[in-house]
C-alpha positions in Angstrom: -89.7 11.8 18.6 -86.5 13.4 19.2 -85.5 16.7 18.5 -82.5 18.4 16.8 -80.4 21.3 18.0 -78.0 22.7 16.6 -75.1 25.0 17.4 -75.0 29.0 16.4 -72.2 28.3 13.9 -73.4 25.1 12.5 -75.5 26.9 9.8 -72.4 28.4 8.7 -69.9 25.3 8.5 -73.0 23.3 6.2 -73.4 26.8 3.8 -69.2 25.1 3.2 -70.0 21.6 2.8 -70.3 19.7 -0.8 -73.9 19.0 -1.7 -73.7 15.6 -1.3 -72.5 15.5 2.6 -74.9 18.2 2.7 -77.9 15.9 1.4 -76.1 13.5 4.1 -76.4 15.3 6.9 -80.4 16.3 6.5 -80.5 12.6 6.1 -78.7 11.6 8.9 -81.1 14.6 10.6 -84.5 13.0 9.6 -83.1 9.0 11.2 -82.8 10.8 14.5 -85.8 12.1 14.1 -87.4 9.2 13.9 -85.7 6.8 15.9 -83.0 8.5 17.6 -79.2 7.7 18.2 -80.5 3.9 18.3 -81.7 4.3 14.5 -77.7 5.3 13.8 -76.2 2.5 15.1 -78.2 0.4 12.8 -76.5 1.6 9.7 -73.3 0.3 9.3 -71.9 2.6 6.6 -72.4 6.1 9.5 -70.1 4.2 11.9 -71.7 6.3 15.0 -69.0 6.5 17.7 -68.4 7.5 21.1 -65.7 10.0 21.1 -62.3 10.1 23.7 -60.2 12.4 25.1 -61.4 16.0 25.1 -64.5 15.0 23.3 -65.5 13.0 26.0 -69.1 12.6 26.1 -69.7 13.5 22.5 -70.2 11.4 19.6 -69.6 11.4 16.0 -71.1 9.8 12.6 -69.9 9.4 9.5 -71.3 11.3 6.4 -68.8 10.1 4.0 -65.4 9.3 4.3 -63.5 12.8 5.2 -66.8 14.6 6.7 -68.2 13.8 10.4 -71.0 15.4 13.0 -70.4 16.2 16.0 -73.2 15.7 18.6 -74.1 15.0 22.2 -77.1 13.2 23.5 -78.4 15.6 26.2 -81.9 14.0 28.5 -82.0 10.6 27.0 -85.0 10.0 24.8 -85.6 13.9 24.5 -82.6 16.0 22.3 -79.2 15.7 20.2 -77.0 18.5 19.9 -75.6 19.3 17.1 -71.8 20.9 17.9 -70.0 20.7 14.7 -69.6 19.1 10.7 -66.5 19.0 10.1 -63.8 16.9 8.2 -62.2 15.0 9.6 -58.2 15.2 10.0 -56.2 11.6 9.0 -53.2 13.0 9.2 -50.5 12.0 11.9 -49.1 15.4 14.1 
């Protein structure tokens, strides 16, 4: 069984989020849960990522098409940290 941490201002960022990435997320909560980071990878349509660059280390799934989660797997088998739900930015800078 894993467990689920998440961030001090993570609370605040899902009070934003439409209801149905919300109803996303605590679904995308209760497969890591139960069978971890593994469990993600399974479902095609979360595309669960290692991130690059800055977020090195990091990795993000999809809850819909804009919106993603943030998290790191910290002492393999044991926790996922939650950092941050956010949408995502497609646009070129």
């Amino acid at each position: 069984m894993w467990e689920i941490y998440e961030h001090r201002r993570v609370p605040r960022e899902l009070k934003k989020l439409p209801l149905d990435v919300l109803q996303r997320y605590e679904k995308w909560k209760d497969i890591i849960v139960i069978s971890g980071p593994a469990g993600l990878r399974l479902i095609r349509g979360l595309n669960d990522e290692p991130l690059r660059g800055e977020w090195h280390g990091y990795r993000s799934s999809r809850l819909n098409r804009q919106y993603r989660v943030i998290y790191k797997i910290e002492r393999q088998q044991v926790l996922v940290k939650v950092v941050k739900v956010t949408p995502h930015d497609y646009s070129r800078k």
